[in-house]
C-alpha positions in Angstrom: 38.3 4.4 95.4 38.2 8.1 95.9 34.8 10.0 96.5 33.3 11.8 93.5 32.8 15.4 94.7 30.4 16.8 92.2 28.5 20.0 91.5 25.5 18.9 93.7 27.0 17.0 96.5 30.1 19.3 97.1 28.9 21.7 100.0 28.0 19.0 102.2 30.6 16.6 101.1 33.7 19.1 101.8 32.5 21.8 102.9 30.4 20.3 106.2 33.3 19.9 108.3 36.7 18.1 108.9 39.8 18.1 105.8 38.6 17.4 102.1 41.2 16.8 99.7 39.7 17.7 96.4 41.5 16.7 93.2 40.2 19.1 90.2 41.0 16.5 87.0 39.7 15.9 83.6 39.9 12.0 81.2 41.7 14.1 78.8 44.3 15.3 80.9 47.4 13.4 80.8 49.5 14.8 84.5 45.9 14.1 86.0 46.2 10.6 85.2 49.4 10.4 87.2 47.9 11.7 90.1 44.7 9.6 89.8 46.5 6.3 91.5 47.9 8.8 94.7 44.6 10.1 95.3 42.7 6.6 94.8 45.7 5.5 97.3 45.4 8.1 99.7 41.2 7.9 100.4 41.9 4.3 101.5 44.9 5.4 103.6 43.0 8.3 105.2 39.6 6.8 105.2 37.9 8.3 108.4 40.4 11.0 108.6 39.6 13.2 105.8 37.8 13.1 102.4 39.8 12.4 100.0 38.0 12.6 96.5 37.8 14.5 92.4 36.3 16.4 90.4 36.2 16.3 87.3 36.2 19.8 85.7 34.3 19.0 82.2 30.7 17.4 84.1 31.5 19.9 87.2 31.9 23.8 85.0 30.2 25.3 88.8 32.3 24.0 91.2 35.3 24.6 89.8 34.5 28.0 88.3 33.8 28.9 92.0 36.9 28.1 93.0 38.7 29.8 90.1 39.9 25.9 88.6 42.1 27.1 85.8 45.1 24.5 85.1 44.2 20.9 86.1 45.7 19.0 88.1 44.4 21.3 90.6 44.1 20.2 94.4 42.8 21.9 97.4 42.5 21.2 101.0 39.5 22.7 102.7 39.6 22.4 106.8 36.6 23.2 108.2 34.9 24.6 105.1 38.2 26.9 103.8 40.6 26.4 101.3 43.9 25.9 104.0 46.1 24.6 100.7 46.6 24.5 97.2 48.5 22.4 94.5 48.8 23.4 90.7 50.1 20.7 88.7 51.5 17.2 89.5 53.1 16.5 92.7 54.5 13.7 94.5 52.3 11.3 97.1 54.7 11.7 99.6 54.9 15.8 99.2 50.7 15.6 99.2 50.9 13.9 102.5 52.7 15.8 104.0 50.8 18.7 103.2 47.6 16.7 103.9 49.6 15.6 107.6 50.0 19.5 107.8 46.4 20.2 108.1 44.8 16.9 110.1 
């Protein structure tokens, strides 16, 4: 299962050090919900690598007004606390690991 970044737990969570994939989503959103399974998927594929986790926009309005989160499915990769990468709209698990292989 992927880790739930939230607005309390996301400085030290992807921010602390290392490559965060961060998944900006909503329940309501239906192209989220097809990148739900790749993400779940890719945090046990990656698991000590990088963390791999969402947020979900609608209990998390500061974190993703901070990063400017206006279309969801949004996903960033942060290295070592900076956004290296960024995704707007779906995209294909092979095409996110590649860009997640990019950055690691």
């Amino acid at each position: 299962m992927a880790f739930q970044f939230t607005d309390t737990n996301f400085q030290e969570a992807a921010l602390a050090g290392g490559v965060s994939v961060v998944d900006f989503w909503a329940e309501w959103c239906g192209p989220c919900r097809l990148i739900g399974p790749i993400i779940d998927d890719l945090s046990t594929q990656y698991e000590g690598k990088a963390t791999i986790g969402k947020v979900n926009v609608d209990e998390n309005p500061e974190i993703s007004m901070k990063y400017g989160i206006r279309s969801i499915p949004t996903i960033l990769i942060i290295k070592d606390g900076r956004v290296v990468d960024k995704q707007v709209g779906v995209i294909t698990k092979a095409a996110l690991e590649a860009k997640l292989a990019a950055h690691l």
